[in-house]
Steps between C-alpha positions, in 0.01 A plus 500: 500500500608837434435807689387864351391803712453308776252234343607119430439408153436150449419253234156340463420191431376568150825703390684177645272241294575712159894516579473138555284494197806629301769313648314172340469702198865601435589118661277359246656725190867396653380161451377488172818729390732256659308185324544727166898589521517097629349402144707799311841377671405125468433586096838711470692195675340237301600710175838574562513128576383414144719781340804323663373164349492635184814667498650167589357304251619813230795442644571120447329537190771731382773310671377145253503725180843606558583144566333349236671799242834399656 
């Protein structure tokens, strides 16, 4: 509680219920944005993965045709 010209100021019960109201709200949208950069990070990881596959497999490939021209 705070104090102003000699009066306590207090919180009600109903300013309490909508601040608790909007925690859950922001804790809910925190949620959901974590889920989304989860799915975003988990798609960036699995394509780096295939862009290394592929440069391996350019790389052997390039590694028999200088084999086969020698």
């Amino acid at each position: 509680m705070a104090q102003q010209s000699g009066q306590v100021v207090g919180i009600g019960p109903e300013a309490l219920t909508v601040g608790l109201d909007d925690v859950e709200h922001t804790t809910s949208q925190l949620e959901e944005a974590t889920q989304t950069l989860r799915a975003f990070l988990q798609h960036v990881q699995q394509a780096a993965e295939a862009r290394q596959q592929w440069a391996a497999e350019k790389a052997a490939e390039i590694a028999q045709d200088y084999l086969d021209e020698g």
